[in-house]
Backbone as a ProteinNet text record, in pm:
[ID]
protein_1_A
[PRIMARY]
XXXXXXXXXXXXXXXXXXXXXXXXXXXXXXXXXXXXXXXXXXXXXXXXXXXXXXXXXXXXXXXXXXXXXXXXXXXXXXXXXXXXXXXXXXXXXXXXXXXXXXXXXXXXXXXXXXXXXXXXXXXXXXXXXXXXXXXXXXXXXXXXXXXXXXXXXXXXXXXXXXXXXXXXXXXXXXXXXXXXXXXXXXXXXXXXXXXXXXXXXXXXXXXXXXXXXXXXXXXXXXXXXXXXXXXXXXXXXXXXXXXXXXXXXXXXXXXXXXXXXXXXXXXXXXXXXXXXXXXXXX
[TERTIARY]
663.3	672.1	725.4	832.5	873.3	807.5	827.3	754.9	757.3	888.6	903.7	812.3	775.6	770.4	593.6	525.1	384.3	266.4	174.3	137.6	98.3	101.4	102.1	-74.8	-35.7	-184.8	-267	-319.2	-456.5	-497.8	-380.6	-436.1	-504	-446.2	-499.1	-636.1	-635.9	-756.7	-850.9	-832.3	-876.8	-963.2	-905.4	-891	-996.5	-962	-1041.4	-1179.3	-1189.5	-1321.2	-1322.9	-1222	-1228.8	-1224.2	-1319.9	-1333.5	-1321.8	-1225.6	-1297.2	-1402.5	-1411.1	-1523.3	-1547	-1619.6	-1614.1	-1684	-1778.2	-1764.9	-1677.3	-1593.8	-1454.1	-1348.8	-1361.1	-1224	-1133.1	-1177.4	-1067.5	-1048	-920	-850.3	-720.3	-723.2	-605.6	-531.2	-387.2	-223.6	-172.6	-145.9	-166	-13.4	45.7	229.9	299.3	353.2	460.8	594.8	620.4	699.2	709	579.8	567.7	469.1	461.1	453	615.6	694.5	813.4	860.8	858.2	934	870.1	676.9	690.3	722.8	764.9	787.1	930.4	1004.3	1195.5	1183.1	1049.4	1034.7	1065.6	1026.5	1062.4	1187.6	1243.8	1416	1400.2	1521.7	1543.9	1449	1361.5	1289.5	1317.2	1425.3	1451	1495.2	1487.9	1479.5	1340.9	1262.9	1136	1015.1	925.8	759.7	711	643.1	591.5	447.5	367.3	207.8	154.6	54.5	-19.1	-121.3	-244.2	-367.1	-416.6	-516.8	-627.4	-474.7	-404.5	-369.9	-466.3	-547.7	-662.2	-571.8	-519.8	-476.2	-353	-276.7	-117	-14.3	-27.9	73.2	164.8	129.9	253.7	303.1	156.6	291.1	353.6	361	444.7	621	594.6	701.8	769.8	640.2	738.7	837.2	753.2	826.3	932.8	912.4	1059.9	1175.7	1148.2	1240.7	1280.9	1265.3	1336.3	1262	1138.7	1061.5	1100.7	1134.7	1098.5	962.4	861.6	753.7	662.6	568.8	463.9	296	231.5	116.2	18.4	-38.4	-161.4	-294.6	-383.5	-472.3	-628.9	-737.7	-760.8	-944.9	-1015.9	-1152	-1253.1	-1193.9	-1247.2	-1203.9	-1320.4	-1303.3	-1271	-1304.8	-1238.1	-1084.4	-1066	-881.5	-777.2	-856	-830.7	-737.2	-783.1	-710.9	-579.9	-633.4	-523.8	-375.9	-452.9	-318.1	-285	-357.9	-315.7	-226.8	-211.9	-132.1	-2.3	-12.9	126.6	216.3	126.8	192.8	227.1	192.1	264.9	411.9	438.7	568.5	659.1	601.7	717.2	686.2	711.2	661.6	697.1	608.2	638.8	681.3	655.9	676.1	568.6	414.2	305	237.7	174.9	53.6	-101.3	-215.7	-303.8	-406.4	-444.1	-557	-679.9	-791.1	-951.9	-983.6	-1012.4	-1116.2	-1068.4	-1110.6	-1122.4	-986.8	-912.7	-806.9	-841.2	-978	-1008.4	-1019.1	-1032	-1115.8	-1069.2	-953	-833.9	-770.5	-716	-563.3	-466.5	-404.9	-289.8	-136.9	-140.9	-35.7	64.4	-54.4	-43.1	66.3	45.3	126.8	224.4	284.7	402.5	489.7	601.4	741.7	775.3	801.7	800	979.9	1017.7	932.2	935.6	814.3	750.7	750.4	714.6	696.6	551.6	509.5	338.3	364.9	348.5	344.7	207.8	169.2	15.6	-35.1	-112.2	-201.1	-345.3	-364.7	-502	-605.2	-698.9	-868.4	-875.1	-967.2	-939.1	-1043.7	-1143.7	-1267.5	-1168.8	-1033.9	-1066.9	-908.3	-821.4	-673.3	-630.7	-742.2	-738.9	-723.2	-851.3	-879.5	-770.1	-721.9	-639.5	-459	-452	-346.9	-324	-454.2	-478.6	-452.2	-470.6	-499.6	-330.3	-240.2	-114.8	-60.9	-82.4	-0.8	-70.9	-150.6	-205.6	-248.1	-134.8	-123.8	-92.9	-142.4	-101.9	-17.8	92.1	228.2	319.1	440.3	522.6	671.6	722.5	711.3	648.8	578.2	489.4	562.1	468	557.2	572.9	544	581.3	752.1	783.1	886.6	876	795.2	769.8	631.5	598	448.7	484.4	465.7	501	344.8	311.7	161.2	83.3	-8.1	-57.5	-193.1	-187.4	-323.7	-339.6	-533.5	-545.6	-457.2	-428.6	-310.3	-372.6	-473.6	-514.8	-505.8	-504.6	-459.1	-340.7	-289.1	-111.8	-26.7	-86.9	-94.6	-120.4	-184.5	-238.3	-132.4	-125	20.4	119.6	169.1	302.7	287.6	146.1	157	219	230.2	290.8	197.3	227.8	144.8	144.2	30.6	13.3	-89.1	-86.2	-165.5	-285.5	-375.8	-533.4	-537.3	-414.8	-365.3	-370.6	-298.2	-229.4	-389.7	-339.4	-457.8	-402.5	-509.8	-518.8	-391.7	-432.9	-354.8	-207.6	-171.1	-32.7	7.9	12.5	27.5	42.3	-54.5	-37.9	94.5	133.5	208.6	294.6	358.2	477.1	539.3	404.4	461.3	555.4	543.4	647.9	699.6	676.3	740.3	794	899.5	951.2	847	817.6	697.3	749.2	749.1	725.9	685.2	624.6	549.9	701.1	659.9	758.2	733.8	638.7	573	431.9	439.3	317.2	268.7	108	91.5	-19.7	-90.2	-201.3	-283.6	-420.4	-500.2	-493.8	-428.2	-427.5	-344.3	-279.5	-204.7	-273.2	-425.5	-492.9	-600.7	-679.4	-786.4	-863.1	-979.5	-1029.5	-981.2	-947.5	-887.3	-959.6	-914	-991.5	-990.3	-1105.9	-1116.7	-1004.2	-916.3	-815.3	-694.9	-589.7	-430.8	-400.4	-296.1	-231.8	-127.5	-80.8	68.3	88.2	232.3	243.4	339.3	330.4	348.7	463.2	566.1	671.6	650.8	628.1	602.4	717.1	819.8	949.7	929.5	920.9	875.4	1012.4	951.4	1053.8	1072.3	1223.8	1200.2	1139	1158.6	1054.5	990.2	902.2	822.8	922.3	874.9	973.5	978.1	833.4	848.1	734.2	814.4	729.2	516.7	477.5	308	254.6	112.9	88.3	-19.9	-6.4	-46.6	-216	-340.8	-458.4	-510.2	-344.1	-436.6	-443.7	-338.5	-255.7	-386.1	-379.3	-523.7	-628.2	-657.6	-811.5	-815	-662.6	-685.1	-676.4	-592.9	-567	-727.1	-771.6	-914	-1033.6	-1026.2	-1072.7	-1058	-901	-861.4	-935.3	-916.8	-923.3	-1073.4	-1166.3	-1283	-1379	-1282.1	-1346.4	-1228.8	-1187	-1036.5	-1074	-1188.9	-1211.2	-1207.4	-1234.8	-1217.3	-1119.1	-1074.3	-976.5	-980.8	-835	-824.1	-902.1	-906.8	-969.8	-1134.3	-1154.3	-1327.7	-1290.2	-1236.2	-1283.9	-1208.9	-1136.3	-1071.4	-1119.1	-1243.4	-1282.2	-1310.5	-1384.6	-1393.9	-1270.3	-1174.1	-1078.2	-1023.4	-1008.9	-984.3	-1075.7	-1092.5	-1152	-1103	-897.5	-869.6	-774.2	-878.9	-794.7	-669.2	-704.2	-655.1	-539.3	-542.7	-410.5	-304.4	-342.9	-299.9	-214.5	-299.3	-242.5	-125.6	-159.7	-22	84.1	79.9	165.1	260.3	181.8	244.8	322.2	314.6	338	251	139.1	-5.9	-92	-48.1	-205.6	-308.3	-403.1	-542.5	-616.2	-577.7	-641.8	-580	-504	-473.4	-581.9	-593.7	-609.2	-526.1	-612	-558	-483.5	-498.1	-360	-229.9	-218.1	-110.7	-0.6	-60.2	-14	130	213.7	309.8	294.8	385.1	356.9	419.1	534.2	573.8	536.3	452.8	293.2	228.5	163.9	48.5	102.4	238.3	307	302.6	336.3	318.2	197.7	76.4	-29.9	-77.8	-102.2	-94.6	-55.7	102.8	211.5	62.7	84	28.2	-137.9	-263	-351.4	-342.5	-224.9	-239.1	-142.6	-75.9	-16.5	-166.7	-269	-346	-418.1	-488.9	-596.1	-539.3	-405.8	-350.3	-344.7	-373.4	-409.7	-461
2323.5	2185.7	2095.3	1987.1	1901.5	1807.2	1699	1581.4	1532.4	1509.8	1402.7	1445.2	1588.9	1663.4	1604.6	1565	1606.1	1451.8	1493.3	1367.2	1242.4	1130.3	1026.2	1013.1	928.7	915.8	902.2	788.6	780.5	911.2	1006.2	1104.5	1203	1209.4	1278.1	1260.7	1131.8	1050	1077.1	1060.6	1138.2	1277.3	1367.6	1521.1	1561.5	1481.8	1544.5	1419.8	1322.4	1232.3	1180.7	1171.2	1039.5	875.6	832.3	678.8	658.7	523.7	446.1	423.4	471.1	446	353	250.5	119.9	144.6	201.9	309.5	374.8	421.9	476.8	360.7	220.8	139.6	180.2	248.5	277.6	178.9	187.4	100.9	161.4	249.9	323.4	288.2	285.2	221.1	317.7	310.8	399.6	393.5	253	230	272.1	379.5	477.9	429.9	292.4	179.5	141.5	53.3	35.8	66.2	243.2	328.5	360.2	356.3	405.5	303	176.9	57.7	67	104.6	82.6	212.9	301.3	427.6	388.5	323	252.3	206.8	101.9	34.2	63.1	223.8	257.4	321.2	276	343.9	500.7	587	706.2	815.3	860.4	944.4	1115.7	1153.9	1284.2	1326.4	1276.6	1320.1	1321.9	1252.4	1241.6	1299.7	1341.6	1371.6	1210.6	1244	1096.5	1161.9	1042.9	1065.2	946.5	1005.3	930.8	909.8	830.2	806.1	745.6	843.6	810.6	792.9	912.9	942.2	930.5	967.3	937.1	1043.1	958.2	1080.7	1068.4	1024.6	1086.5	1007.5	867.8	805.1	769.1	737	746.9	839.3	900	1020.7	1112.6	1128.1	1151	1072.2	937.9	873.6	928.5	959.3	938.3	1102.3	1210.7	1347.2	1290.3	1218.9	1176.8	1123.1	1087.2	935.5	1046.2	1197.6	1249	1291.6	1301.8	1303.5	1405	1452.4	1609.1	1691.8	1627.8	1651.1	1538.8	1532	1450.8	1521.3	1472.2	1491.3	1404.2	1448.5	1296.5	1375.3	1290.5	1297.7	1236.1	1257.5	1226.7	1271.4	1207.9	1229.6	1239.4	1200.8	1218.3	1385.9	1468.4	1582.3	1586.6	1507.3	1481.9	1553.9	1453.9	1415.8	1558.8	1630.4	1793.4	1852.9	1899.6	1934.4	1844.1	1781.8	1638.7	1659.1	1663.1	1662.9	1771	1891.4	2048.6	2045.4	1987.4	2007.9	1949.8	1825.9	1780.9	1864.6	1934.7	2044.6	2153.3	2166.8	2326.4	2265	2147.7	2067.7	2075.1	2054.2	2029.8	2119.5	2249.9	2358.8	2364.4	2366.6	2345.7	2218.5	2124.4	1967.4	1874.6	1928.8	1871.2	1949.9	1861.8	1942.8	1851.1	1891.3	1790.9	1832.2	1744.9	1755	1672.6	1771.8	1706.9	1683.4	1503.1	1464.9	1293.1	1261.2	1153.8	1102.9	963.4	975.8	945.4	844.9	822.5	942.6	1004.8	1165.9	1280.9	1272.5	1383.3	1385.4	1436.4	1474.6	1521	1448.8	1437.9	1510.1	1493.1	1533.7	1657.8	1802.7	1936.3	1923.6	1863.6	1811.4	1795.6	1691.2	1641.3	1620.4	1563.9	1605.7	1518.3	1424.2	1310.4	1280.6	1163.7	1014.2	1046	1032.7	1049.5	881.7	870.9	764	759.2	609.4	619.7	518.7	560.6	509.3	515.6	435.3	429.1	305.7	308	253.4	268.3	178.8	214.7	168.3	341.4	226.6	92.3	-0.7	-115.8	-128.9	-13.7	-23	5.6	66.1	112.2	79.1	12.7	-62.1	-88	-194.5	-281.1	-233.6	-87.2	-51.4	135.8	163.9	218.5	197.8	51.9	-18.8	-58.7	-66	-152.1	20	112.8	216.4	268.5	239.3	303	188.3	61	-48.8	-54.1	40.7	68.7	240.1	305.4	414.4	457.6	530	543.9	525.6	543.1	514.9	473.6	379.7	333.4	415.1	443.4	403.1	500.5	532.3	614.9	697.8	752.2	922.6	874	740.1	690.8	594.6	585.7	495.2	378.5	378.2	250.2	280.2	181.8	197.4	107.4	149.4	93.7	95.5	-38.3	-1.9	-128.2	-74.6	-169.7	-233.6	-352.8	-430.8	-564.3	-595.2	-689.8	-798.2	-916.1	-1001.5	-1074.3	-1123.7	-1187.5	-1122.7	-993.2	-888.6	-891.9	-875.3	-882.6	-1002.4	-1136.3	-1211.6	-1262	-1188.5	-1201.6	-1138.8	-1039.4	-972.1	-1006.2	-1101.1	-1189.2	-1301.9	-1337.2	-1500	-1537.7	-1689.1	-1750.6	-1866.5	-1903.6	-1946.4	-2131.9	-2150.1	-2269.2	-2250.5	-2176.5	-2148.7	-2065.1	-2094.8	-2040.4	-1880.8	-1795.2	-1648.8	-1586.8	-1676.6	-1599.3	-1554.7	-1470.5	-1438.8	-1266.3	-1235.8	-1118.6	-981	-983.2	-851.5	-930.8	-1090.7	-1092.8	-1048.2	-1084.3	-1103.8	-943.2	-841.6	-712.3	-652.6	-717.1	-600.5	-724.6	-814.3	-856.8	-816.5	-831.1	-804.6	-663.7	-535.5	-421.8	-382.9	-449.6	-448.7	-520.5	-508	-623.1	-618.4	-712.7	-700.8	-792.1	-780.9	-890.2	-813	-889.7	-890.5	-869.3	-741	-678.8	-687.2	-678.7	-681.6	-738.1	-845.8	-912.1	-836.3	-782.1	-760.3	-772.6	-806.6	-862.8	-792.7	-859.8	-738.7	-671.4	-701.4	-682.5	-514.8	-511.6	-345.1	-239.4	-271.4	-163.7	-139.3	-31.7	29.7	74.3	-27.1	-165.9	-211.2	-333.7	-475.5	-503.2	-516.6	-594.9	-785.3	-787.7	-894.4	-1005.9	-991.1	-1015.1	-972.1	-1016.3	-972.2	-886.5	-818.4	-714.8	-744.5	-692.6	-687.9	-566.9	-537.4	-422.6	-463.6	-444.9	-489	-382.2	-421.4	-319.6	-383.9	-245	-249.7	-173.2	-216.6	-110.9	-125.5	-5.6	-2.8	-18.5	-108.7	-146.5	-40.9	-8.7	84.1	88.7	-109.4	-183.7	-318.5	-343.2	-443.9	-548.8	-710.2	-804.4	-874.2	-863.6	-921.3	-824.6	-809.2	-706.7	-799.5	-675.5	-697.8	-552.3	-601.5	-461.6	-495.1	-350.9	-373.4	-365.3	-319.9	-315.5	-461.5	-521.6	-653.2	-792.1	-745.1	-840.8	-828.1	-694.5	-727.8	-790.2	-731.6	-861.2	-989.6	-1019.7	-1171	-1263	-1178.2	-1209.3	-1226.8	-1102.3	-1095.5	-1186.7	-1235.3	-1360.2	-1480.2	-1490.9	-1596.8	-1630.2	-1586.3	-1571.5	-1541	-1467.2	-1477.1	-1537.2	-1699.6	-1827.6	-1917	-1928.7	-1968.9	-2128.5	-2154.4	-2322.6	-2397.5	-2301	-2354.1	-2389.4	-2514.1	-2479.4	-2360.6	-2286.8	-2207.6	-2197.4	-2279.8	-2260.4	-2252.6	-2261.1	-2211.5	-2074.4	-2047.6	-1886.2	-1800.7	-1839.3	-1737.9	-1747.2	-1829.8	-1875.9	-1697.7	-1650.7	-1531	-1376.5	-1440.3	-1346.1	-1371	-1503.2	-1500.4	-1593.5	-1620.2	-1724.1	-1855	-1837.2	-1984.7	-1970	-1984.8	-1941.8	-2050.2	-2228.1	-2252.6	-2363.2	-2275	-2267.2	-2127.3	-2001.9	-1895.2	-1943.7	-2054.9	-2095.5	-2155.3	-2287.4	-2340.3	-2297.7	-2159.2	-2090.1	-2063.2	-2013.5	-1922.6	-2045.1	-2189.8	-2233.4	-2300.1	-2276.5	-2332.6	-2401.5	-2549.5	-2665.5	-2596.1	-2599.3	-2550.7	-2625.4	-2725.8	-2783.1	-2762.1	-2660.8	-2555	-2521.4	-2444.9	-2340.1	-2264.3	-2113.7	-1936.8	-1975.3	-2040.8	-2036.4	-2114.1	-2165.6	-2300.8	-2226.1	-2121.2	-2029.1	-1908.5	-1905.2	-1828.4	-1683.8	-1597.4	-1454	-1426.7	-1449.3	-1503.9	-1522.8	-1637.2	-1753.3	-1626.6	-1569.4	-1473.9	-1325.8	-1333.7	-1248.6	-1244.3	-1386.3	-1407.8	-1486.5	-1485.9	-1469.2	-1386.4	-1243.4	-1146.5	-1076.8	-1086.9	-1089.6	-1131.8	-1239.7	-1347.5	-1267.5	-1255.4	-1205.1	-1069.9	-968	-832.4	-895.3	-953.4	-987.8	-1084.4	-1147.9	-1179.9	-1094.5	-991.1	-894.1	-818.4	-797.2	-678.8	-775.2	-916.3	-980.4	-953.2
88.4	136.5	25.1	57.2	-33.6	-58.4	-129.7	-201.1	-46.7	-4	142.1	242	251.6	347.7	369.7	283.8	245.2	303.8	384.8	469.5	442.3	482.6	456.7	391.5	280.1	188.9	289.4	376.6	440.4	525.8	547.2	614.8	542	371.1	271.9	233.1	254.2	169.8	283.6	448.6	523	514	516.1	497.6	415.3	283.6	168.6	135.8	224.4	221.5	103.2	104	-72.7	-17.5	-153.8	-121.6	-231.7	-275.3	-451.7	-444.9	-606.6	-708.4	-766.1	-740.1	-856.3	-912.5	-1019.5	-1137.1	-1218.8	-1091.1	-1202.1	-1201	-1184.5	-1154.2	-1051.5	-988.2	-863.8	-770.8	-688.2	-631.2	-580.5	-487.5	-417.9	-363.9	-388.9	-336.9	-295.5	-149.8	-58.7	-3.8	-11.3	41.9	-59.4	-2.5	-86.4	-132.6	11.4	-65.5	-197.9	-215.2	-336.7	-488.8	-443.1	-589.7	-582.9	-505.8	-523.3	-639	-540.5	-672	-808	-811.2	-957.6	-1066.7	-970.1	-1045	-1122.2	-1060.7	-1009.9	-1161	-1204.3	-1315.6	-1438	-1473	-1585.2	-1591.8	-1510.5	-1567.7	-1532.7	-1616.3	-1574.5	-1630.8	-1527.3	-1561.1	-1609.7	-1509.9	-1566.5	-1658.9	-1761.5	-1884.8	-2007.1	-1915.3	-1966.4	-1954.1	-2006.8	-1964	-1938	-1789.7	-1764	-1800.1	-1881.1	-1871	-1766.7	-1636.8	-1554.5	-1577.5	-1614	-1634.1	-1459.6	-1431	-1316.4	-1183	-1154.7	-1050.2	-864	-918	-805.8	-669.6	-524.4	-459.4	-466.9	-564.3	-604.7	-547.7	-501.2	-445.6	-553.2	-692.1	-804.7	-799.4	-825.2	-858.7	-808.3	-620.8	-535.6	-639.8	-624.9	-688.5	-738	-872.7	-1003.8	-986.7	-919.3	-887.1	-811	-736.1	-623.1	-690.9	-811.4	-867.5	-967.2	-1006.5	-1077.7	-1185.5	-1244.6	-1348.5	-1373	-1527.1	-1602	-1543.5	-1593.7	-1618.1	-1585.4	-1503.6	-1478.6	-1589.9	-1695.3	-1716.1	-1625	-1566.4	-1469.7	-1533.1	-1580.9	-1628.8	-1542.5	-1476.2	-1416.8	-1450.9	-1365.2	-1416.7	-1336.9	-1198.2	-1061.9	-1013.2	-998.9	-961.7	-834	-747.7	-534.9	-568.7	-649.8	-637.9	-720.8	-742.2	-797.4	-706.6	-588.9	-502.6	-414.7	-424.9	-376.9	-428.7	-550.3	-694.4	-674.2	-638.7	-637.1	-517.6	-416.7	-310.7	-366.3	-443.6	-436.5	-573.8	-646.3	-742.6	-679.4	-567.9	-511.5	-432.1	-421.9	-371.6	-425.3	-545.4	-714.7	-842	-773.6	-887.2	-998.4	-1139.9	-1257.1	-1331.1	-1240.4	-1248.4	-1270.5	-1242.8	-1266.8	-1329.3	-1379.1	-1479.8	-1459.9	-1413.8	-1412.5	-1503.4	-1549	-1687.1	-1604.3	-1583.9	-1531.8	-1705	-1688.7	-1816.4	-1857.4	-1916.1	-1981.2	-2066.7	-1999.2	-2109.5	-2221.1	-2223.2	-2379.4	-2474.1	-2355.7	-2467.4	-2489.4	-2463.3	-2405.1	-2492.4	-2600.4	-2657.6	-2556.7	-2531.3	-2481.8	-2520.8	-2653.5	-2715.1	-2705	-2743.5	-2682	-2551.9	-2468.6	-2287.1	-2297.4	-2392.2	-2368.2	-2440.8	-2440.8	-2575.8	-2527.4	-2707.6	-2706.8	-2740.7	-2708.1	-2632.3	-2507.4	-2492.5	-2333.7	-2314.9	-2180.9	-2082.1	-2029	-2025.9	-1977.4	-1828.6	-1720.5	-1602.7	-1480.1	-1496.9	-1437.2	-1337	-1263.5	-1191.6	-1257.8	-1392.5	-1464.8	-1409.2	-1441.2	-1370.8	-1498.2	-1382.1	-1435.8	-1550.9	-1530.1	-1680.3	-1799.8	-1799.9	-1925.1	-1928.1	-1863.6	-1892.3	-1981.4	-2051.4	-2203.8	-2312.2	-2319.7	-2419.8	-2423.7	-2335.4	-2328.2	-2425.2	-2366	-2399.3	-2546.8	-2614.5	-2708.2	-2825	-2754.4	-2838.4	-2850.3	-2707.5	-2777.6	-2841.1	-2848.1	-2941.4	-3058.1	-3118.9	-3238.5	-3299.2	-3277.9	-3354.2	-3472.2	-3528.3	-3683.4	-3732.1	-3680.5	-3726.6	-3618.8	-3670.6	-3563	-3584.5	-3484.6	-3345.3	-3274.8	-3217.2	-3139.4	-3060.6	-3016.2	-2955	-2833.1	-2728.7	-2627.1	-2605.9	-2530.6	-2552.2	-2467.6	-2380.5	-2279.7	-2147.1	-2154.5	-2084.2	-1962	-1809.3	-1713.9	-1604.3	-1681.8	-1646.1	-1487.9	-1423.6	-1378.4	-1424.9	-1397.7	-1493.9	-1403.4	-1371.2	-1329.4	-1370.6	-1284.5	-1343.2	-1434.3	-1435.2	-1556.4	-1709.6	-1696.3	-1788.9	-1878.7	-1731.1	-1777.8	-1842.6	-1775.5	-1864.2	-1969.6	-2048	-2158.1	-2257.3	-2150	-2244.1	-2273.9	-2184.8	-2210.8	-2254.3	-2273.7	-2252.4	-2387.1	-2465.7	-2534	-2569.4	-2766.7	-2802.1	-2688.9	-2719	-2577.6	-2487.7	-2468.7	-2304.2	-2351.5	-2243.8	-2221.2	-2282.3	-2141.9	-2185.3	-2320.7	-2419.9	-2540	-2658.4	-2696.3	-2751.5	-2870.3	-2896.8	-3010.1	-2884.5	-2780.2	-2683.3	-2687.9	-2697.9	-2700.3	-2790.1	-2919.5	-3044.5	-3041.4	-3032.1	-3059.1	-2997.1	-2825.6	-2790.8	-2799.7	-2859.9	-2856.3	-3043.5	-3107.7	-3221.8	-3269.1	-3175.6	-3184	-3057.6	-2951.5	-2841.1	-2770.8	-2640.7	-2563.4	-2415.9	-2364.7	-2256.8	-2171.8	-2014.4	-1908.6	-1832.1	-1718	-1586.7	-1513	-1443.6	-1348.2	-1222.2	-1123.4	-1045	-1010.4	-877.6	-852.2	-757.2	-701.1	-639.2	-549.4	-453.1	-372.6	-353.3	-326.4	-350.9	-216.9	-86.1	17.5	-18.7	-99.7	-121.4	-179.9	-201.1	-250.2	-158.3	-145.1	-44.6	-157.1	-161.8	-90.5	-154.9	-100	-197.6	-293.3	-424.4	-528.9	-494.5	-592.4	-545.1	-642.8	-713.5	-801.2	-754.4	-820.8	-787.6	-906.3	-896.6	-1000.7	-1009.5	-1156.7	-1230.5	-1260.2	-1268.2	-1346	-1447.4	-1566.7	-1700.4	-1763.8	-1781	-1860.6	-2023.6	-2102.5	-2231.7	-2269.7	-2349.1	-2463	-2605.1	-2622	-2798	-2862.2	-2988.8	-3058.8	-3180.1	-3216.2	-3328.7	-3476.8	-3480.8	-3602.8	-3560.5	-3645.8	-3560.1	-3610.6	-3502	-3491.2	-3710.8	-3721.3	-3845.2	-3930	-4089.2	-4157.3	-4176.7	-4156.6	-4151.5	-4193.2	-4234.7	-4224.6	-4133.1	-4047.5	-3915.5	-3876	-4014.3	-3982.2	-4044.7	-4145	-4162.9	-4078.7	-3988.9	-3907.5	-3772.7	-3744.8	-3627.4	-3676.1	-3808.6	-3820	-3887.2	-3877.2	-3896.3	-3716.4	-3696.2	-3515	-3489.6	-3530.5	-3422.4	-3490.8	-3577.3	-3680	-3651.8	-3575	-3586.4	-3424.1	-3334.7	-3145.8	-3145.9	-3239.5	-3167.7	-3167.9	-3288	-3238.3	-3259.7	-3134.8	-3111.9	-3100.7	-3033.6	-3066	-3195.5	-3330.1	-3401.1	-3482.7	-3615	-3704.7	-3765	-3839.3	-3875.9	-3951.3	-4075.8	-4189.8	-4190	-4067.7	-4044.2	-3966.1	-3902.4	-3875.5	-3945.7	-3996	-4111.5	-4268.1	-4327.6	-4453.2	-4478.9	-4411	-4468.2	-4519.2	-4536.7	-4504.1	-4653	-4734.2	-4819.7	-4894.2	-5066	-5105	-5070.9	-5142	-5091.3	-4921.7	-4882.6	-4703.6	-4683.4	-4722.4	-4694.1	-4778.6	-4852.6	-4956.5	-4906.5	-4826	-4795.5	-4659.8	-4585.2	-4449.3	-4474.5	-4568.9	-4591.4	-4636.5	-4731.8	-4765	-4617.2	-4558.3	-4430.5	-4340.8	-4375.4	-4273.5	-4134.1	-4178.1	-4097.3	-4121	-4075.3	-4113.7	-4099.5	-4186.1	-4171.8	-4076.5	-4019.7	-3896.3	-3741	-3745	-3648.9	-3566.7	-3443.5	-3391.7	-3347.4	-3336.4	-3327.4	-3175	-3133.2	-2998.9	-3015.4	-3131.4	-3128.8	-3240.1	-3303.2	-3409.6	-3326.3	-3353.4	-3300.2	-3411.7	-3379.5	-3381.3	-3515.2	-3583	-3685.6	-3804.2	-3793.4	-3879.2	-3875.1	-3800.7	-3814.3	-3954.3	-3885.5	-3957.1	-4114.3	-4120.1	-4294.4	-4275.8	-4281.5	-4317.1	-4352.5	-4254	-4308.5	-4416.3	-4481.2	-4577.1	-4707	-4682.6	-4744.2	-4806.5	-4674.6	-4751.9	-4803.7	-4794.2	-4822.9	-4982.4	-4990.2	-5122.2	-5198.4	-5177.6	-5248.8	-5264.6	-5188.2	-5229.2	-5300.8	-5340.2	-5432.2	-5561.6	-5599.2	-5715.5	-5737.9
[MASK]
++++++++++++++++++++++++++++++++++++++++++++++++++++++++++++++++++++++++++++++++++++++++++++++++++++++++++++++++++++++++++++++++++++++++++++++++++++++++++++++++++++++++++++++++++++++++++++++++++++++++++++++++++++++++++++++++++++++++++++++++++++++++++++++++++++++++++++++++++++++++++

């Protein structure tokens, strides 16, 4: 049986008595319409290993096999959805691979040949901290080349947002500082079974081959995360601890010390950073 050939999700989801888990973040997109479009998102797949996180009953990744994929890894943690996935691997032989377990907890690597592609519908417990883990790998540029992800919209916004607004915060700053990012797709909660009670984005992430401005990148998160996790305040109070003279370091960079961490562009943060990794080596 072909990818086309193979029955429409609710009859699957039918069959095999699966329901989301709100425990596991589940939230099943069931119009093949549109896993088709967001599969469309990441560009040309057949040349790539796509990695799927929380496939659930396979409406991506029907897709992403349809749209041409090398290799699909789907990684998954719900044991229901085993067989599910097993039907649509006997469609596209030698084209899927499914891994039962945890993506936090999974090495991944062993799977796939890089630059791979990350294309997902993430459970929504663990989106953030997923995300946060490939825009902070040991070394850049990472063995991914672009993440074509879905994320509550309030999420996704965060990802794009810009200094100004409520949004912008420590997750912009991270994935704009080595990547290019926009909101690709809006979507209602009316397109998932059961509806969340929120709307979704799906977020295109392209890794950059160097970051936009030199930093070093474990000092640059904890001044971000210094600066945002008391964003009401002036700089020079939530950052006093980061250096003795903090705010002789600010003005260096270009930043009234009577700032706040949202009014600060990506840049400024940049040479701050610069800035305290060149004073602690005094």
């Amino acid at each position: 049986m072909s990818i086309d050939a193979l029955p429409p999700l609710r009859e699957v989801i039918a069959k095999h008595g699966l329901s989301a888990k709100k425990q596991l973040g589940q939230n099943f997109l069931l119009d093949l319409n549109l896993t088709a479009k967001i599969a469309r998102q990441a560009g040309d797949l057949s040349s790539y290993d796509i990695l799927e996180v929380g496939p659930g009953p396979g409406g991506l990744t029907r897709a992403l096999l349809a749209e041409g994929a090398r290799k699909v890894v789907a990684v998954e943690r719900d044991a229901r959805c085993l067989p599910v996935l097993e039907e649509i691997s006997e469609s596209a032989p030698g084209r899927l691979h499914v891994i039962e377990g945890d993506a936090l907890a999974v090495d991944l690597r062993p799977h796939l040949t890089a630059p791979y592609k990350v294309v997902a519908n993430l459970p929504y417990n663990v989106g953030t901290e997923l995300l946060l883990r490939w825009l902070t790998p040991a070394s850049w540029p990472p063995d991914w080349q672009s993440l074509t992800l879905m994320f509550q919209r309030e999420v996704a916004e965060r990802i794009v947002a810009q200094p100004g607004s409520k949004a912008y915060g420590r997750l912009s700053i991270l994935a704009q500082w080595r990547c290019d990012v926009r909101i690709a797709l809006h979507l209602p909660p009316q397109a998932f079974t059961p509806p969340p009670k929120v709307s979704s984005a799906v977020v295109q992430v392209a890794r950059l081959d160097v970051p936009r401005y030199e930093a070093d990148a474990r000092i640059l998160s904890d001044v971000v995360a210094r600066a945002f996790n008391q964003r009401r305040k002036m700089l020079r109070a939530s950052l006093k601890g980061l250096l003795p003279e903090i705010e002789e370091a600010l003005i260096l960079a270009g930043i009234k010390p009577t700032q706040r961490a949202e009014e600060i562009g990506l840049e400024q943060f940049c040479a701050l950073a610069r800035i305290v990794a060149d004073q602690r080596k005094s």
